[in-house]
C-alpha positions, 0 to 999 in steps of 0.5 A: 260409881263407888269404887268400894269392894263387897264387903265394904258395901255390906258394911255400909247396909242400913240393915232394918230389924229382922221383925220389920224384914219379916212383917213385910211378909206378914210372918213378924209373930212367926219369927225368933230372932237370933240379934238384930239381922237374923231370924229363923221362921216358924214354917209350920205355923206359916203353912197352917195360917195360909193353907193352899196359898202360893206364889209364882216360883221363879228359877235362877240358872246359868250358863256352865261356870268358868273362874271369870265368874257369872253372878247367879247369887247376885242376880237373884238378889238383884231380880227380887229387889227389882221385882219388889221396886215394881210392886211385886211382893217377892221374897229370895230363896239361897242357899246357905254358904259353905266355909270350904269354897269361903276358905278356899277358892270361890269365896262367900256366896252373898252376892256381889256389888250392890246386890247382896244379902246382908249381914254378909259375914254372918252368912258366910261364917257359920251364919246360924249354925245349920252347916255344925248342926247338920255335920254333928247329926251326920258324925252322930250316926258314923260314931253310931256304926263304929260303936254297932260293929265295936259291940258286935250288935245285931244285925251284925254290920260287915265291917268291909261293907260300911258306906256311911263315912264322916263329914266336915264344912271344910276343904281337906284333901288328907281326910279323903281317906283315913284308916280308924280303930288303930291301937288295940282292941279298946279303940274299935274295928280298924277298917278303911273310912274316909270324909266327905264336905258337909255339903255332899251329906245324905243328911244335908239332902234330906234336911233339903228334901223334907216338908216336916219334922216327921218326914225329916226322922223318918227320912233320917231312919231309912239311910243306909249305912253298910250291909251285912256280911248276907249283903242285906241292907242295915239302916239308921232306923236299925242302929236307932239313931234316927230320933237323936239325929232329928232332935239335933236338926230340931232348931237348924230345920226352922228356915232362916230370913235375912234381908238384901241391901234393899231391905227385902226378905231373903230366906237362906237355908240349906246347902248342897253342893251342886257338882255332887249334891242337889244343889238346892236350898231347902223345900220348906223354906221355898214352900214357905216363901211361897205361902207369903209372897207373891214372887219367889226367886230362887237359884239352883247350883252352877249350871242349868246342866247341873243345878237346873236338872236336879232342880227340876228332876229331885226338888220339884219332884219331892217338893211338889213344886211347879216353876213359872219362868226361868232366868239363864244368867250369862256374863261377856266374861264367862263367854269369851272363855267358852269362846276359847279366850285366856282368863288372862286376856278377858279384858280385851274387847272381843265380840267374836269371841263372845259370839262364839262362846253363846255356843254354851248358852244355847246349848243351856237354853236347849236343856231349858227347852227340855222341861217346858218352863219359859226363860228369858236370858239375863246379861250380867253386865259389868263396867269393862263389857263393851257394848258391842259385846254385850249386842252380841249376846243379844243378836244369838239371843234373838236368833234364837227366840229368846229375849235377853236383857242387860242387867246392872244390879251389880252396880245399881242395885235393883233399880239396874234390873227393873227391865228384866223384872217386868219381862220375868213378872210378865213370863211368869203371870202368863201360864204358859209354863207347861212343867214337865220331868226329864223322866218317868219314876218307872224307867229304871235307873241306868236307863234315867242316867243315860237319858241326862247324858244324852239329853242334858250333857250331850253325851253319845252313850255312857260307860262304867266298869262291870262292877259298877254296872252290876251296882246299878242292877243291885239297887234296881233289883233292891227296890231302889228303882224309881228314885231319880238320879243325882249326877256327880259330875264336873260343873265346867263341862258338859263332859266329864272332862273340865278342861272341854268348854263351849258345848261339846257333844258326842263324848262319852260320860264314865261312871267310877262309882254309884251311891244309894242315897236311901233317905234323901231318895235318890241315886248317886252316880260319881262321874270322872274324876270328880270328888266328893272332899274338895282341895285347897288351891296353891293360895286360898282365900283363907289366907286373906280372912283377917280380923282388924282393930275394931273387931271387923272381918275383912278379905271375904269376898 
């Protein structure tokens, strides 16, 4: 086996023209391709050449992450490069990469090994400029409201009331809160504001969320953005941003199609965090996948308490999409630690460990169980797994009526997950996906919120301040009562504490702060300690990132 890192072996990918990439797919005419590698689809014209057409919809999920890593990005890649070797028509759907994780202490998400997506720089960086396009649509409506309120427009914004704050694609603790308007009255209202990462936008979720560019504007009118001093809500409609905001999302909102290491069509578009977004990459580019393969595999944030959840409760909600099977992803590594093995010890062989932490994959396979989708579970396996490990996980699979199968796409490529393609083509061919939602629209929202502590998290009840508490009635009482509900919350527990692994249940989930998310369509409930600005680590990736002699990026991982 090649000792080479990631990059070198995107470096080495004999990477076809995108055209070609795209004809594969039947949407070559379709395409407007930004160099050799990329291209951004005409998705409204892909819906109207091919109307009522669809795939299978294949979801990818994973245990609870832990830093020894699980490889969801990379099996989805290594799944639908498998499924297209066995004659499956399949195309991949991923988010897009945000700089913050890249620059800090997660790195790229392009895939691993022989199973990535390609050009991988270009992705991890930048890539086709959604990420700048969706910021500077976001701070376009932030200047908006400063300069409302510096006016004294009406209807007259409470400067105290202003929940609409700024947004940037990088890692920055010191922008978390800021003060603004300071030295005179020439330079605006000073008022208390703040940053969150471009990932967590209201305007990323709805980029995410809309099937047109008219739902799109219109989404973008309804956000709102602060409240008058009578506590009456004010919108971008009202400020009227709305039309601005989507001709700068014109061009980004055209999903993008890359290829993976194999040559096949991989769309990347949208980026939402999943420990404090939605997790999801964009309805269009899924529905437009959909129209034109006949597979599509696509992958929702960190764990299936998280990404799944959101997934399935807001994406396939808004969307109208129905799944047809699910892949849980699991690693030796990232089990021995929910079995209570040091990160620095995770070499050593320790099948009892293993077994012990399936305690946190059963307990994902439980919250699968939940919304009626069949799942099969994915052993990523890597070089230093043992055997004995690896049947390990495959035993408390089996006890639990669930297949697992052994992958190597981290190694081989697709040829390395062929087994697990047939097993999901066969899942998915078979009906016997019985889609259902976590909840009605009409249970009100705290009630939603409990019901996915309860049931997701494992949680015996939970709790907030009075204020909080009296938050959620407002909105309730406000209309906002049928959204769905998008939890902030760690993604290394089913706790709101990180440190509590394996499966813990009975804890209680405490909820600091609650966000209406008008435009996306959904409620925002900030869970422990979380944050919506990530930090940079003691070392960050970025101090690795370099540009050599010959132009080459290379330490991105």
């Amino acid at each position: 086996m090649s000792q080479k890192n990631d990059i070198e072996i995107a470096r080495a990918a004999s990477m076809q023209p995108i055209r070609e990439v795209a004809d594969k797919l039947g949407i070559a005419d379709f395409t407007i391709p930004y160099g050799h590698a990329k291209a951004k689809v005409d998705f409204a014209a892909i819906e109207e050449s091919r109307p009522g057409a669809t795939g299978k919809l294949i979801l990818m999920t994973a245990v609870s992450p832990t830093p020894a890593g699980e490889g969801k990005t990379t099996t989805t890649i290594g799944l639908g490069d498998a499924l297209n070797r066995i004659g499956r028509k399949t195309a991949i759907c991923l988010r897009e990469p945000s700089l913050g994780p890249c620059f800090g202490m997660k790195g790229g998400a392009a895939g691993g090994g022989y199973a990535q997506v390609v050009p991988m720089t270009d992705i991890n960086l930048h890539f086709t400029g959604d990420f700048h396009a969706i910021a500077a649509a976001h701070n376009l409506l932030a200047a908006l409201v400063d300069n409302h309120i510096h006016w004294g427009a009406n209807p007259i914004l409470d400067p105290r009331r202003i929940t609409w704050r700024r947004v940037v694609d990088m890692n920055d603790r010191a922008l978390r809160q800021i003060t603004i308007g300071l030295g005179g009255t020439a330079h605006g209202v000073p008022r208390e504001a703040g940053f969150d990462i471009t990932s967590t936008s209201e305007v990323m979720a709805i980029f995410c969320l809309a099937k047109n560019l008219a739902e799109l504007e219109q989404r973008l009118g309804s956000i709102v953005v602060g409240y008058t001093r009578g506590r009456e809500p004010v919108t971008a409609r009202d400020l009227h941003a709305h039309g601005a905001m989507t001709a700068l999302l014109r061009d980004a909102f055209a999903p993008n199609l890359v290829q993976t290491l194999e040559n096949n069509p991989a769309f990347i578009h949208g980026g939402p965090f999943a420990n404090i977004a939605h997790g999801c990459n964009s309805v269009i580019a899924t529905r437009t996948a959909l129209k034109r393969a006949d597979y599509v595999v696509t992958e929702a944030g960190f764990g299936s308490d998280l990404g799944a959840e959101k997934f399935f409760d807001i994406k396939c909600r808004t969307g109208g999409l129905s799944p047809d099977a699910v892949v849980l992803v699991a690693t030796i590594k990232a089990l021995k630690m929910h079995g209570g093995v040091p990160r620095d010890d995770l070499l050593r062989e320790d099948s009892g460990s293993v077994a012990e932490g399936c305690v946190n994959l059963g307990h994902h396979l439980a919250i699968l169980r939940q919304f009626g989708v069949p799942a099969v579970v994915a052993i990523n396996r890597h070089p230093t797994d043992s055997d004995a490990e690896v049947r390990a996980v495959e035993g408390y699979c089996e006890r639990s009526g669930v297949t697992a199968i052994e992958c190597r796409h981290w190694m081989e490529g697709g040829a390395g997950a062929t087994e697990l393609a047939e097993h999901v083509a066969e899942l998915a061919d078979s009906a016997a996906a019985d889609f259902r939602l976590l909840y009605d629209d009409d249970l009100d929202i705290w009630e939603k919120t409990r019901r996915i502590a309860r049931t997701i998290y494992g949680a015996r009840d939970i709790v907030a301040p009075m204020s909080v508490r009296n938050e959620f009635s407002r909105l309730q009482d406000s209309g906002y009562g049928h959204f769905p509900i998008c939890m902030a919350k760690t993604q290394y527990s089913f706790s709101t504490d990180p440190t509590l692994l394996g499966a813990p249940t009975g804890h209680v989930v405490e909820i600091r702060e609650v966000r209406l998310s008008a435009g996306a369509g959904f409620i925002v409930p900030v869970c422990g300690a979380i944050m919506t600005m990530p930090g940079l680590p003691r070392k960050p990736s970025a101090q690795d990132v370099h540009v050599n002699s010959e132009g080459l990026i290379g330490g991105l991982y």
